[in-house]
C-alpha positions as CSV (number, residue, x, y, z in Angstrom):
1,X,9.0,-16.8,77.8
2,X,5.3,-17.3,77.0
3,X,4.2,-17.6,73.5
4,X,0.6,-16.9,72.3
5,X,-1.0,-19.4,70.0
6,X,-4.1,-17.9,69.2
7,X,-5.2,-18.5,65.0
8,X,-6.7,-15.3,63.3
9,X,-10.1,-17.1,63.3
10,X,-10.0,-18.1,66.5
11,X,-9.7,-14.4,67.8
12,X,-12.2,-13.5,65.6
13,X,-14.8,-16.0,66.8
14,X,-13.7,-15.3,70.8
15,X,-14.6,-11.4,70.0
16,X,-18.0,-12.7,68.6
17,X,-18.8,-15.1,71.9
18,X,-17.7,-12.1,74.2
19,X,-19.7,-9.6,72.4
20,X,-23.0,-12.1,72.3
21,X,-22.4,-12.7,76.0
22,X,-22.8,-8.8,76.6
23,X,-25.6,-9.0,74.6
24,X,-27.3,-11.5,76.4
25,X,-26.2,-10.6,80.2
26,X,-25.7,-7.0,79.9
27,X,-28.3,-4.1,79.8
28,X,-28.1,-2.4,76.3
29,X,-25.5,-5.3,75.6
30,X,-26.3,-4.8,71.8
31,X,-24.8,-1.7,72.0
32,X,-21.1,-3.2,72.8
33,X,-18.3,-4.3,70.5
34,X,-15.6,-6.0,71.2
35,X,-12.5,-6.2,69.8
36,X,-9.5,-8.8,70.3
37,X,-5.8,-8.7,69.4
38,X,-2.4,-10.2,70.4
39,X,1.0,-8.3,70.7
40,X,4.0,-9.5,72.2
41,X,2.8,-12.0,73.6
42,X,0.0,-9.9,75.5
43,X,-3.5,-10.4,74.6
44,X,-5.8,-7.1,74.9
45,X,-9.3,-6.9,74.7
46,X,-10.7,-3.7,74.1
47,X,-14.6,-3.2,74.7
48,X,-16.6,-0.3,73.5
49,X,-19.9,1.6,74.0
50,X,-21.7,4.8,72.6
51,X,-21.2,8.0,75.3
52,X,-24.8,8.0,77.1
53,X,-25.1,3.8,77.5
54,X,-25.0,3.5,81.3
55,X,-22.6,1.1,82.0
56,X,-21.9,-1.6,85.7
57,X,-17.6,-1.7,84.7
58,X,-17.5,-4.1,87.2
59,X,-19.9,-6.2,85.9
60,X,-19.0,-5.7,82.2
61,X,-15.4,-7.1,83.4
62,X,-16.4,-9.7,85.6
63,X,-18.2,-11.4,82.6
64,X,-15.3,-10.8,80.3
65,X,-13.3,-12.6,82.9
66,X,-16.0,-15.3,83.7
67,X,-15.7,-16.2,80.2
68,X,-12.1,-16.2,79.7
69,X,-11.9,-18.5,83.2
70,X,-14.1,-20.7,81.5
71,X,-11.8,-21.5,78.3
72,X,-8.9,-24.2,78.7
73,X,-5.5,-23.0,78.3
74,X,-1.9,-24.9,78.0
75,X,0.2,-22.2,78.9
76,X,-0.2,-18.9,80.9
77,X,-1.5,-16.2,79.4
78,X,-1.3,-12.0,80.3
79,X,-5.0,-10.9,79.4
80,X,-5.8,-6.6,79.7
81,X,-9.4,-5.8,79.8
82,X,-10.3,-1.8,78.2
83,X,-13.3,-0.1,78.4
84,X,-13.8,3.1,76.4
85,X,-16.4,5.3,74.7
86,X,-17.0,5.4,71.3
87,X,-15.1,8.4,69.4
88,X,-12.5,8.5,72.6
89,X,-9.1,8.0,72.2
90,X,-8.8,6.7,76.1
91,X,-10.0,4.2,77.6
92,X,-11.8,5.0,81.4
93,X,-10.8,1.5,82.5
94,X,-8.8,-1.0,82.4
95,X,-7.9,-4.9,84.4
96,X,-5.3,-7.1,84.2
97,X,-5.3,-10.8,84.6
98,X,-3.2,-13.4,83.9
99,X,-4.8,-17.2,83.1
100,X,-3.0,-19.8,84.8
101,X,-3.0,-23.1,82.9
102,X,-5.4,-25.8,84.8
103,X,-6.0,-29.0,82.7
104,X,-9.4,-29.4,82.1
105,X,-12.1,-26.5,82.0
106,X,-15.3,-27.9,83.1
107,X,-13.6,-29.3,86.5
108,X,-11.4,-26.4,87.5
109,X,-10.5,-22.6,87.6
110,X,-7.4,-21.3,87.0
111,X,-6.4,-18.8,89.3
112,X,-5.9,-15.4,88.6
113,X,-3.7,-12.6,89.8
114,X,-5.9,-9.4,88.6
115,X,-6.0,-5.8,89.4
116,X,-8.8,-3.5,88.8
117,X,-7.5,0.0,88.2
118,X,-10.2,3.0,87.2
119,X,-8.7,5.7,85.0
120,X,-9.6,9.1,85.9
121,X,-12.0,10.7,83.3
122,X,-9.7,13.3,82.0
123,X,-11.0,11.8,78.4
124,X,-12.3,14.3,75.6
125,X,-15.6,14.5,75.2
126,X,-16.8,14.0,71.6
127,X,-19.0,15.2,69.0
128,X,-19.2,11.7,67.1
129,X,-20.2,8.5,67.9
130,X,-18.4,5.3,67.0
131,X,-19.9,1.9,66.5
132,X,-17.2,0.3,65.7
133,X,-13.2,0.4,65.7
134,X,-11.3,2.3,63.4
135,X,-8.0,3.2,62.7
136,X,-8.9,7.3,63.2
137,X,-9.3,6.3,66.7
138,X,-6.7,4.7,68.3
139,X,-6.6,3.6,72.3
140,X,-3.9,6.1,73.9
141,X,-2.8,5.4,77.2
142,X,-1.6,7.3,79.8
143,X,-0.3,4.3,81.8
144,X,3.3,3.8,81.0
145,X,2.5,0.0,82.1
146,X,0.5,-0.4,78.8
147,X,3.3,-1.1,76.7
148,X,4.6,2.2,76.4
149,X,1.3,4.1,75.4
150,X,1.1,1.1,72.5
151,X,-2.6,1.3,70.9
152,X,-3.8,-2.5,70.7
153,X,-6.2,-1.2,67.8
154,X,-4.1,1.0,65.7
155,X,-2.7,0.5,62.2
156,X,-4.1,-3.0,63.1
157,X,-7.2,-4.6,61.1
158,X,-9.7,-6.6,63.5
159,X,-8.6,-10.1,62.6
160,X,-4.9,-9.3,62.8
161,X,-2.3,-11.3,64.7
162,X,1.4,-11.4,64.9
163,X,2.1,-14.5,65.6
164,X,1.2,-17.7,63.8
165,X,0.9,-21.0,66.2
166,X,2.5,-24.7,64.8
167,X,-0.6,-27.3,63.9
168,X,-0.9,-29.1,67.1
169,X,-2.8,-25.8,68.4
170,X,-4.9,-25.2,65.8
171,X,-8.5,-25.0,67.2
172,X,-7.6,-25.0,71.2
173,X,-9.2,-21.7,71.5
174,X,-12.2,-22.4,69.4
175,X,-12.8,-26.0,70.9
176,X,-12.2,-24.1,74.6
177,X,-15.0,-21.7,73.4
178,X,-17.5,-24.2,72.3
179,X,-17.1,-25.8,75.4
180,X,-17.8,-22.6,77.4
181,X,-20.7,-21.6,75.8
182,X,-22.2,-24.9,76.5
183,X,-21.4,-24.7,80.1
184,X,-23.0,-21.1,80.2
185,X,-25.9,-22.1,78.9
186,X,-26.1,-18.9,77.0
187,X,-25.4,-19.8,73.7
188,X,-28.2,-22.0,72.1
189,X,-28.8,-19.9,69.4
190,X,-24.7,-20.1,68.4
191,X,-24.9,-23.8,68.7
192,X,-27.4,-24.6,66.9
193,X,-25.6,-23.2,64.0
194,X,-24.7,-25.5,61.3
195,X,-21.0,-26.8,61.4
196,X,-20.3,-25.3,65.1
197,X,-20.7,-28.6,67.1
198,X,-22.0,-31.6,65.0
199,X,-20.6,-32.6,61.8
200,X,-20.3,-30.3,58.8
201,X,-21.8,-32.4,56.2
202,X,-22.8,-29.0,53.9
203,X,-18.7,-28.8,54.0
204,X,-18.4,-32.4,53.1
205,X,-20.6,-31.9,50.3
206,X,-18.5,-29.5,48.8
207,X,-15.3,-30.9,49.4
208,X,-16.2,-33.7,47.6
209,X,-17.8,-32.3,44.6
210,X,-14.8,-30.3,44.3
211,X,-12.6,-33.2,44.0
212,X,-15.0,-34.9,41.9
213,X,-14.5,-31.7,39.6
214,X,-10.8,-32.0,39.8
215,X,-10.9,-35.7,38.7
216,X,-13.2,-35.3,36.1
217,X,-12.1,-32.5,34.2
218,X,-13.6,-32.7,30.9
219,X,-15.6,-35.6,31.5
220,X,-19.4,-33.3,30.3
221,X,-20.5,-35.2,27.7
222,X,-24.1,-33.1,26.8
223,X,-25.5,-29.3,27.6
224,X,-28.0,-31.2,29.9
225,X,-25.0,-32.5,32.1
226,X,-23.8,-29.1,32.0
227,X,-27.1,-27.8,33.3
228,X,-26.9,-30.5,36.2
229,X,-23.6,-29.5,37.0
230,X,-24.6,-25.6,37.2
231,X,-27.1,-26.6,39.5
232,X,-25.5,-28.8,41.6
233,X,-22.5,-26.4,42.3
234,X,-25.3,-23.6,42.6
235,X,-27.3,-25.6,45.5
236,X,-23.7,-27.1,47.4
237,X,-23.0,-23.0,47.3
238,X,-26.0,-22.0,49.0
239,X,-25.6,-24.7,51.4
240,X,-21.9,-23.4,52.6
241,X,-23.6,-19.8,52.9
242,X,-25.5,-21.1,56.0
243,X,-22.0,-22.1,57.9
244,X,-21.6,-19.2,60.3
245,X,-17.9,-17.4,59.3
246,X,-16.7,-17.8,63.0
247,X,-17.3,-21.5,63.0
248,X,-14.3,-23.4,63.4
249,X,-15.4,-24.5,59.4
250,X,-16.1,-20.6,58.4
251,X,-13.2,-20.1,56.6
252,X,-12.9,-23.1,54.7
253,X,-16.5,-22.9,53.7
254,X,-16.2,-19.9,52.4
255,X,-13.2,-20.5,50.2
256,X,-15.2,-23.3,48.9
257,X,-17.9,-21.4,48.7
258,X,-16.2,-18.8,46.2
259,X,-14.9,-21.1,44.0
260,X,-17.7,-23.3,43.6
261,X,-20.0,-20.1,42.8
262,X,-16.7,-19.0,40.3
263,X,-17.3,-22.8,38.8
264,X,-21.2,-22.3,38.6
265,X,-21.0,-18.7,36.8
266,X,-18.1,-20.1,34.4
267,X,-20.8,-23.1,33.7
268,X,-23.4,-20.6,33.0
269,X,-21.7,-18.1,30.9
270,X,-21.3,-21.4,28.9
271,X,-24.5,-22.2,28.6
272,X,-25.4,-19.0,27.6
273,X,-22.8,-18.6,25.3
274,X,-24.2,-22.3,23.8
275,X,-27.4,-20.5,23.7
276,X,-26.1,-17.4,21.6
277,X,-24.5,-20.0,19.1
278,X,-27.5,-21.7,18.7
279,X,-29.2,-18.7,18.3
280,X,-26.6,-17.3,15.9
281,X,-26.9,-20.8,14.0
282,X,-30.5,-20.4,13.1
283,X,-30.3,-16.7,12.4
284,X,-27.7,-17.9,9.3
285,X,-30.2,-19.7,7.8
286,X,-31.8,-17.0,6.2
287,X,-30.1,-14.6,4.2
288,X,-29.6,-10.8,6.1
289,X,-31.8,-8.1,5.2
290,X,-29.9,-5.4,5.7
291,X,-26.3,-4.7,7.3
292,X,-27.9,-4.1,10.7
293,X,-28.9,-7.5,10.7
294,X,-25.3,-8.9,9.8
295,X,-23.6,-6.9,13.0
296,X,-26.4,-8.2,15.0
297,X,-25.3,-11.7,14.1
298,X,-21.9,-10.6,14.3
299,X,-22.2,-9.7,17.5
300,X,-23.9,-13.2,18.6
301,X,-21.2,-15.1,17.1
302,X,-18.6,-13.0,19.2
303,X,-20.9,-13.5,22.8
304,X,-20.9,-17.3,21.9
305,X,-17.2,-17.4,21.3
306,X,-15.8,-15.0,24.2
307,X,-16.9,-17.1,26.8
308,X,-16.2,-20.6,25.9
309,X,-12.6,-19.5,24.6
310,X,-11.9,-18.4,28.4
311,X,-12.8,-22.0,29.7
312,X,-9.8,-23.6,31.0
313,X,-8.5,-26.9,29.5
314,X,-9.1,-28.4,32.9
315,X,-12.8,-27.2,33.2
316,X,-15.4,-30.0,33.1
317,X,-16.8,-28.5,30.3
318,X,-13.8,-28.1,27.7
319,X,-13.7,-31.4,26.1
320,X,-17.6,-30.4,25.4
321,X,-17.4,-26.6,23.9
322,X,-14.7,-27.7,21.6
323,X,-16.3,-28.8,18.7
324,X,-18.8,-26.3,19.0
325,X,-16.3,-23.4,19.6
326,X,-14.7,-24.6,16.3
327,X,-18.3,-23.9,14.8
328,X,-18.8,-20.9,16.0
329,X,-15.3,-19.8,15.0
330,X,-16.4,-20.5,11.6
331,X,-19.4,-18.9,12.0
332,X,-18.1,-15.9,12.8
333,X,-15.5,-15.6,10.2
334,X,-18.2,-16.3,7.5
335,X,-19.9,-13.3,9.1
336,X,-16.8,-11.2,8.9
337,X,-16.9,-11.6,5.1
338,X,-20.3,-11.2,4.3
339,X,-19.8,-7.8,6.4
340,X,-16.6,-6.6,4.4
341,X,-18.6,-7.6,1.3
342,X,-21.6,-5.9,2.2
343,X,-19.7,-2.8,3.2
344,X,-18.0,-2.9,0.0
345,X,-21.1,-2.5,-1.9
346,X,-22.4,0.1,0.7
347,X,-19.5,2.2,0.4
348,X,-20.3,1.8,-4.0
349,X,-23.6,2.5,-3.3
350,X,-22.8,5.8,-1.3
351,X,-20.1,6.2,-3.5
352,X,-22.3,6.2,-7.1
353,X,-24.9,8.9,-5.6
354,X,-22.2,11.0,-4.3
355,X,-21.0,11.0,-8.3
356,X,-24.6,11.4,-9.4
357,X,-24.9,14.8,-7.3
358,X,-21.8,15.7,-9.5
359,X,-22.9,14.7,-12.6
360,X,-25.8,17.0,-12.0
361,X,-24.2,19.9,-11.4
362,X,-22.1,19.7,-13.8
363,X,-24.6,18.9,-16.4
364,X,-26.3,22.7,-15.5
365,X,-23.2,24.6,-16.0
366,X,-21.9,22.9,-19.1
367,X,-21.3,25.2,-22.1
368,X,-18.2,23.5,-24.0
369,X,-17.7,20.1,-25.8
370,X,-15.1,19.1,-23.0
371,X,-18.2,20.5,-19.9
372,X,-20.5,17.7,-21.8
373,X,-17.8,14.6,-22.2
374,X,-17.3,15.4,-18.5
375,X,-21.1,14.8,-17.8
376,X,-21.3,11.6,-20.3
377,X,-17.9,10.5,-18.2
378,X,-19.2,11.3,-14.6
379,X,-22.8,9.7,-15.3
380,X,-21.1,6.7,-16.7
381,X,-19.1,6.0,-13.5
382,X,-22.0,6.5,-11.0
383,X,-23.8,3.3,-13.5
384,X,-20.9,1.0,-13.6
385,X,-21.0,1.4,-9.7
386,X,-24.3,0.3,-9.2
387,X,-24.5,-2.1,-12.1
388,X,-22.0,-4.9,-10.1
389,X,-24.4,-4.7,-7.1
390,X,-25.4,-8.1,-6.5
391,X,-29.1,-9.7,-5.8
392,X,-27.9,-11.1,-2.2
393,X,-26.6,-7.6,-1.1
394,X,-28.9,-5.3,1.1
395,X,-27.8,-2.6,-1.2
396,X,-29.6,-4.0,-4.5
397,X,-32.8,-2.8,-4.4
398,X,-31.5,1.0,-3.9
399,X,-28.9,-0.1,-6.6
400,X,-31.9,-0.9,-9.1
401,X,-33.6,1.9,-8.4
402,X,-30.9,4.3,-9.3
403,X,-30.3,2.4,-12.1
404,X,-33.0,3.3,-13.6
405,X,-33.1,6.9,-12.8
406,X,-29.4,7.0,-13.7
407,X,-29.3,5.3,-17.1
408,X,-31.8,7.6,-19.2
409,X,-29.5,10.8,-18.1
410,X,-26.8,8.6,-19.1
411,X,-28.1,8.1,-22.5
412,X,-29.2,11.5,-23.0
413,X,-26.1,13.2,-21.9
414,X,-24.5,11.0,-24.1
415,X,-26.3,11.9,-26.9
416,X,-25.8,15.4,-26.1
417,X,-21.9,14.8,-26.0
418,X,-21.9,13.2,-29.6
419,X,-23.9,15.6,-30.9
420,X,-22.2,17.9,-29.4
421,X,-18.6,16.1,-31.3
422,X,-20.1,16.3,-34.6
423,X,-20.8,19.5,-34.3
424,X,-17.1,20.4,-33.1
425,X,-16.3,18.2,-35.7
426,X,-18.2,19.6,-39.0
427,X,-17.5,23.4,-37.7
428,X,-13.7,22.4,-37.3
429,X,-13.6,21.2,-40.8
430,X,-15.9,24.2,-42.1
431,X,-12.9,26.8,-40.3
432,X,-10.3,24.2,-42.4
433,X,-11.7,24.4,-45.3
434,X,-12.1,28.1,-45.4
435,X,-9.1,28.9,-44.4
436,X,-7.4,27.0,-47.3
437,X,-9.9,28.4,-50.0
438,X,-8.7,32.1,-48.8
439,X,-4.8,30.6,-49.3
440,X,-6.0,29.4,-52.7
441,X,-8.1,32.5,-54.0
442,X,-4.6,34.8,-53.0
443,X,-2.4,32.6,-54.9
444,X,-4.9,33.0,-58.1
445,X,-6.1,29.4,-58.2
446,X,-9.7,29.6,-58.8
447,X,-10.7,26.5,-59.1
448,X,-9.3,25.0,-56.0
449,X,-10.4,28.2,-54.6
450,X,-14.0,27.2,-55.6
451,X,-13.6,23.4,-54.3
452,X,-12.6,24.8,-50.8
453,X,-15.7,27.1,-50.4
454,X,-17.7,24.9,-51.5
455,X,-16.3,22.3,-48.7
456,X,-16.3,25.2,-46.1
457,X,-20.3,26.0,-46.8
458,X,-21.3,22.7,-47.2
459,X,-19.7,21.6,-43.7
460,X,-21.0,25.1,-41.8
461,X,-24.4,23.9,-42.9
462,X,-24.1,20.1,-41.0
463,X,-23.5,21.9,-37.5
464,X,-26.3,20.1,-35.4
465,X,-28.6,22.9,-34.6
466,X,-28.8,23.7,-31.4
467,X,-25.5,22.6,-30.5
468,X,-22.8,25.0,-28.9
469,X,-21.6,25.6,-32.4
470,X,-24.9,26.4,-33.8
471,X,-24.7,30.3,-33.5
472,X,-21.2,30.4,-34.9
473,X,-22.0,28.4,-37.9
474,X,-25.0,30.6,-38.1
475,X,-23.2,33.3,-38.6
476,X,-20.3,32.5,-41.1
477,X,-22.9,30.7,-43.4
478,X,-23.5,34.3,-45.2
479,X,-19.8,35.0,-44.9
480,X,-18.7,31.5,-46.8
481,X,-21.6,32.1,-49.7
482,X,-20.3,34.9,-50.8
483,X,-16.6,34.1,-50.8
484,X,-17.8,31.0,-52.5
485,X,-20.0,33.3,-55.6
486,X,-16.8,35.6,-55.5
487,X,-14.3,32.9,-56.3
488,X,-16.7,31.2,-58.7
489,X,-16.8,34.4,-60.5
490,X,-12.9,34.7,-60.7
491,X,-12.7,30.9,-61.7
492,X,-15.3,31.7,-64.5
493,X,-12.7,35.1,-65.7
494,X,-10.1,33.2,-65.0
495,X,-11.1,30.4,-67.6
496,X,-12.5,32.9,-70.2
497,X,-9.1,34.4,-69.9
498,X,-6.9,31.3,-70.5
499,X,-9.4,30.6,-73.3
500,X,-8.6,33.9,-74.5
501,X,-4.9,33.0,-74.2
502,X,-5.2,29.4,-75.6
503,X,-6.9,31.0,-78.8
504,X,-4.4,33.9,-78.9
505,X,-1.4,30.8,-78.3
506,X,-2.6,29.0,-81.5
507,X,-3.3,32.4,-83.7
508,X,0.1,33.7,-83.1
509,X,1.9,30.5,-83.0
510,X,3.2,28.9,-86.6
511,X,6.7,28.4,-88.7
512,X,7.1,31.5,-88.4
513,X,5.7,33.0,-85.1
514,X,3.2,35.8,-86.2
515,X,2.7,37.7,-83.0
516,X,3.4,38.3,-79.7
517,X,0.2,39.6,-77.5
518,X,-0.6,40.9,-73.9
519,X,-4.3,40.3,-72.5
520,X,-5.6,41.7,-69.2
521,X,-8.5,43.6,-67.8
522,X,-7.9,46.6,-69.9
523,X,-7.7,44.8,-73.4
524,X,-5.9,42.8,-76.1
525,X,-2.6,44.0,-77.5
526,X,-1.3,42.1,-80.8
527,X,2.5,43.0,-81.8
528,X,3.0,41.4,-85.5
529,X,6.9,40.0,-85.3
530,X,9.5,41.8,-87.6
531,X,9.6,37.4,-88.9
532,X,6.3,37.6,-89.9
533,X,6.1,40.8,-91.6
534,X,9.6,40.2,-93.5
535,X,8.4,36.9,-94.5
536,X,5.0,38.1,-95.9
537,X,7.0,41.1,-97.7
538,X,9.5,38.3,-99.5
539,X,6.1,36.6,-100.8
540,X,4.4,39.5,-101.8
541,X,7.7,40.4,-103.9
542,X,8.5,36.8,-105.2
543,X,4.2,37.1,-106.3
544,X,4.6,39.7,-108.1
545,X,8.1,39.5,-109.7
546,X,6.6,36.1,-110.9
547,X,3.4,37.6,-111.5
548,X,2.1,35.0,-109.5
549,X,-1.5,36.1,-108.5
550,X,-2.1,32.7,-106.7
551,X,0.7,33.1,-104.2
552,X,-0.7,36.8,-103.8
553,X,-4.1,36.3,-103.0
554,X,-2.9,33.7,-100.7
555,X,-0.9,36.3,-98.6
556,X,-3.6,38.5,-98.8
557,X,-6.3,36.2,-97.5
558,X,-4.2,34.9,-94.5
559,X,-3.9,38.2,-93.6
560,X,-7.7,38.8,-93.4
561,X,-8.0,35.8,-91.5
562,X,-5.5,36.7,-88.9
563,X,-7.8,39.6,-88.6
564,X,-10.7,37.9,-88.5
565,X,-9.5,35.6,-85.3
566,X,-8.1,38.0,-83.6
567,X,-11.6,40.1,-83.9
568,X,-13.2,36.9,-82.0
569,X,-11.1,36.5,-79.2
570,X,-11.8,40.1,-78.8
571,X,-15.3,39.2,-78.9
572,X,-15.5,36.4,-76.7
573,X,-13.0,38.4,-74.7
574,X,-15.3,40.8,-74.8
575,X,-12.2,43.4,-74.5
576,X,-10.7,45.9,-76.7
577,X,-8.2,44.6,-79.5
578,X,-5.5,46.6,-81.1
579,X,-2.8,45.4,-83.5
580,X,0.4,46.9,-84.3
581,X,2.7,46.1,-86.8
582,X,6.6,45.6,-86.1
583,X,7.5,48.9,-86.5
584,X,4.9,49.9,-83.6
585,X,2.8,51.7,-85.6
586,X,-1.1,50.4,-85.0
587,X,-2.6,49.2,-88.0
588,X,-5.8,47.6,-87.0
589,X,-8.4,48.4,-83.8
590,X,-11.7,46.5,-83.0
591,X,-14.6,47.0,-80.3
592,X,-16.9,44.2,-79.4
C-alpha cells in the first residue's frame, strides 16, 4: 500500500510553482489557480479558470505533467489532473497518471501509465465568477472512478492534508521542486528569492537573537538598551518579511517573525509607558490647579503602570521596570489621595451653596422666632463648610469667596434671631406678669397686684421694635396701663381703709372693749358694747354717790373724746359715721 508523504507546506509551495508555470507558459496563465490536496493516498490537483478564458486542455495538462515528471519521487504516486470553470461544480476534464519512482530527477523520467478522459459538457452554466476555491463550490463528479463522487476541495482548507510524513521526508517535495524549476529554466524570479536556494542568514539572524533573548532575560540595564533592543528586533522583523511563505524557511520565519514583532511592541509599550512616568513625575512637581488636572495625572500614572505590570518576569526588560514600577505605584497612590481629598472638599463646596440656596429661602418666608433660628442655624452650616477648605485645594478660592458673601448674612441673621429671642423673651414675661397681677387684683391683694402691673408694662415696653412681637406689645401696652392705674387706685382705698380700721382697732380697743364697728363703702357703723356702757354707768353712780366731780368730769370727757376720734376716721374716711349705743338706739351721726 502506498503512503503519501507530502508536508502541508510543501503542497502549498507545489500549488504556487504549478500555478507560476501557467503563468509563465500558458496564454492568460494569470488567470489560473491551482489547488493541491491529498486523500487516501491519492493526490488531486484541481485547476481552475474564469468561463470565457480560452483554454489548449491538452496543453494545460501536459505542463502539469511535465512538471510533476520533473520532481524526484521515492515511492509511486496516483496523481488526477481537473480542469473546471470557475463557479462550476464539475470539472470538464480530467487525467490520471501514476509517477513511478526513478532515482534521480535530472538524469531520468519516470514512466507513466496516464489516460486522458474529456467529460462531456453537461456542466451548469453560471451567473458568477470564481477566482478562487471555496467551500460553496465543491468538485462533483460524475465518474464513479473518482472516489465515489468524493470532492478533493470540499470541507477542506487549501493547505489541508491528512496525512503527516515521519522526519526523514521532510522537504523531498520542496527540494524536488527547487530542482525543477532550475532545470525549467522558468523560475528566476522564484529563485532569486531570499531563503529558497542559498542560505537563509535573515532566519539565522533571528534565531539567534531569539536565543540571545532567552538567555538573557533581564539582563537591560538602561532605557537606551531598551531602545537598541526595540530596534534590533524591529529591523531582524522586517528582514524575515522578505522570506517568501512557500520557501522551504516560510513557516519558520514567520513564527519568528510574530514573535519578535510581539517582543518589539512589548519593548515599546515600555518605553512609552517609561515616558508617561516621566512625564507623570514632572507633572507632580507642581501643585494641581484644579481637579481636572489631578485625573489627568491620574490617568498618566495608570498608562505608565498598565503596561510595565504586564511584562513577564522573563522579559529582558523586567529586572529594569522594577524599581521604576515601584515609583510609579507610589505615584499613583499619592494621586489617589489627593483625588479623594480634593473630592471631599468639592463635594463641601457643592454641598455649602446647596445650604446657602436654603438659607435664602428660608430667610424670605420667616415670620416666627423658630423660621429665624432656622435661618441663623442653616447659614451657620453652609460657613463651617467652607471655613475647613484648605489653601492647597482647587476649591479654596470659590471657598473664600463665599465666605465672604456668606458671613455678613450670617451675622445679620443672627442678630435678627437674638433680637428676635429678646423680644419672645420680654413679651413672654410681660404675658407672666399680667397674668399674675389679674390672680392678685381678684384675690384683693393690691399691692402685689400693683407690683405685677407694673412688671407687666414695664416688660411690654422692652419688646424690640420691629420684632415679630412688636405689634402685640403694641397693642396690650394701653390694656396693662390701665389695669396698672386701676389696681393702684384699689391699693390706695385699700390702705386708706385699713388705716380706717387700724384707727377704729385702737379707738374701740381698751380694758374694757368700747365698741365693735363695721366699715365699708357705704359708711362707718360704731356699736358701743353693753361692757362699756355698764361700766361708764357704775362711775357715773359711784361720782355722784361720792359727790365726786373729778371722777365725773372724767367720764364725761372720755366720752367726748371717743366722739371726737370717731368723727376723724370718718373724716379721713371720708364716709358717713353713725353710733349706736348697746341697746341699738343711735345716739350720735356725723357727715364729713
Amino acid at each position: 500500500m502506498k503512503k503519501s508523504t507530502f508536508l502541508q507546506e510543501d503542497l502549498r509551495f507545489l500549488a504556487q510553482v504549478l500555478q507560476e508555470q501557467l503563468r509563465a507558459e500558458v496564454p492568460s496563465g494569470e488567470f489560473f489557480r491551482v489547488k493541491c490536496v491529498v486523500k487516501n493516498d491519492k493526490m488531486m490537483i484541481l485547476t481552475q479558470h474564469p468561463q470565457g478564458v480560452a483554454t489548449d486542455t491538452e496543453e494545460v495538462f501536459d505542463l502539469l505533467t511535465e512538471v510533476l515528471l520533473a520532481i524526484p519521487s521515492h515511492q509511486e504516486q496516483d496523481v488526477e489532473l481537473y480542469l473546471r470553470i470557475a463557479g462550476v461544480k464539475l470539472p470538464y476534464a480530467k487525467r490520471s497518471l501514476t509517477v513511478v519512482p526513478n532515482g534521480n530527477m535530472a538524469s531520468s523520467t519516470p514512466s507513466i501509465a496516464a489516460d486522458f478522459v474529456e467529460v462531456p459538457e453537461e456542466t451548469p452554466q453560471t451567473t458568477e465568477q470564481e477566482t478562487d476555491f471555496s467551500a460553496t463550490s465543491p468538485l462533483i463528479f460524475a465518474d464513479d472512478a473518482l472516489v465515489e463522487n468524493y470532492d478533493p476541495m470540499a470541507d477542506m482548507p487549501e493547505t489541508s492534508v491528512t496525512y503527516n510524513p515521519p522526519g526523514k521526508y521532510r522537504g523531498i517535495l520542496g527540494a524536488g521542486i527547487l530542482a525543477l524549476v532550475v532545470l525549467m529554466g522558468t523560475g528566476t524570479y522564484l529563485l532569486t528569492r531570499p531563503c529558497v536556494l542559498s542560505g537563509c542568514k535573515q532566519l539565522q539572524d533571528a534565531q539567534e537573537l531569539q536565543r540571545q533573548l532567552q538567555q538573557k532575560s533581564g539582563s537591560l540595564k538602561s532605557e537606551k538598551e531598551l531602545s537598541g533592543l526595540e530596534k534590533r528586533l524591529t529591523e531582524v522583523g522586517e528582514e524575515l518579511k522578505v522570506i517568501p511563505a512557500w520557501s522551504p524557511s516560510g513557516g519558520e520565519a514567520a513564527t519568528l517573525a510574530a514573535n519578535l514583532s510581539e517582543q518589539a511592541q512589548i519593548i515599546n509599550q515600555v518605553q512609552q509607558a517609561l515616558k508617561a512616568g516621566s512625564v507623570a513625575i514632572e507633572k507632580s512637581q507642581a501643585p494641581a490647579k484644579n481637579l481636572q488636572d489631578l485625573q489627568s495625572r491620574q490617568q498618566m500614572w495608570r498608562q505608565a503602570i498598565a503596561p510595565l505590570e504586564a511584562v513577564k518576569p522573563n522579559s529582558p526588560a523586567y529586572d529594569l521596570i522594577q524599581p521604576k514600577l515601584a515609583v510609579y505605584r507610589v505615584g499613583l497612590q499619592a494621586i489617589n489621595q489627593q483625588l479623594q481629598t480634593e473630592e471631599r472638599w468639592l463635594q463641601k463646596l457643592a454641598a455649602a451653596q446647596k445650604v446657602a440656596q436654603a438659607a435664602t429661602q428660608r430667610e424670605g418666608t420667616a415670620k416666627t422666632l423658630q423660621d429665624w433660628q432656622r435661618v441663623q442655624f442653616t447659614w451657620q452650616i453652609a460657613v463651617n463648610a467652607l471655613s475647613p477648605i484648605p489653601q492647597t485645594s482647587s476649591a479654596y478660592p470659590e471657598a473664600q469667596r463665599l465666605l465672604t458673601e456668606y458671613k455678613p448674612k450670617l451675622s445679620v441673621n443672627r442678630d435678627r434671631a437674638t433680637r428676635e429671642l429678646l423680644a419672645a423673651k420680654t413679651y413672654n414675661q410681660a404675658i407672666s406678669a399680667a397674668a399674675q397681677a389679674r390672680t392678685y387684683g381678684e384675690q384683693k391683694q393690691w399691692q402685689k397686684a400693683v407690683v405685677y402691673w407694673n412688671q407687666a408694662l414695664t416688660s411690654i415696653k422692652q419688646v424690640t421694635p420691629g420684632s415679630i412681637y412688636a405689634n402685640q406689645s403694641q397693642n396690650l401696652l394701653d390694656s396693662y396701663s390701665t389695669s396698672l392705674r386701676q389696681a393702684e387706685e384699689q391699693l390706695q382705698m385699700a390702705t386708706v381703709q385699713q388705716k380706717n380700721q387700724t384707727d377704729l382697732e385702737k379707738t374701740c380697743s381698751g380694758t374694757v372693749r368700747i365698741c365693735n364697728y363695721t366699715i365699708d363703702e357705704r359708711g362707718i357703723i360704731v356699736n358701743i358694747t353693753p361692757e362699756y356702757e355698764q361700766t361708764l354707768a357704775a362711775n357715773i353712780n359711784a361720782a355722784k354717790t361720792q359727790n365726786d366731780a373729778t371722777t365725773f368730769n372724767s367720764v364725761t370727757n372720755h366720752l367726748q373724746i371717743l366722739q371726737q376720734a370717731l368723727e376723724v376716721i370718718s373724716d379721713n374716711a371720708n364716709l358717713p359715721l353713725v353710733v349706736y349705743d348697746a341697746q341699738g338706739q343711735q345716739i350720735h351721726q356725723h357727715m364729713p
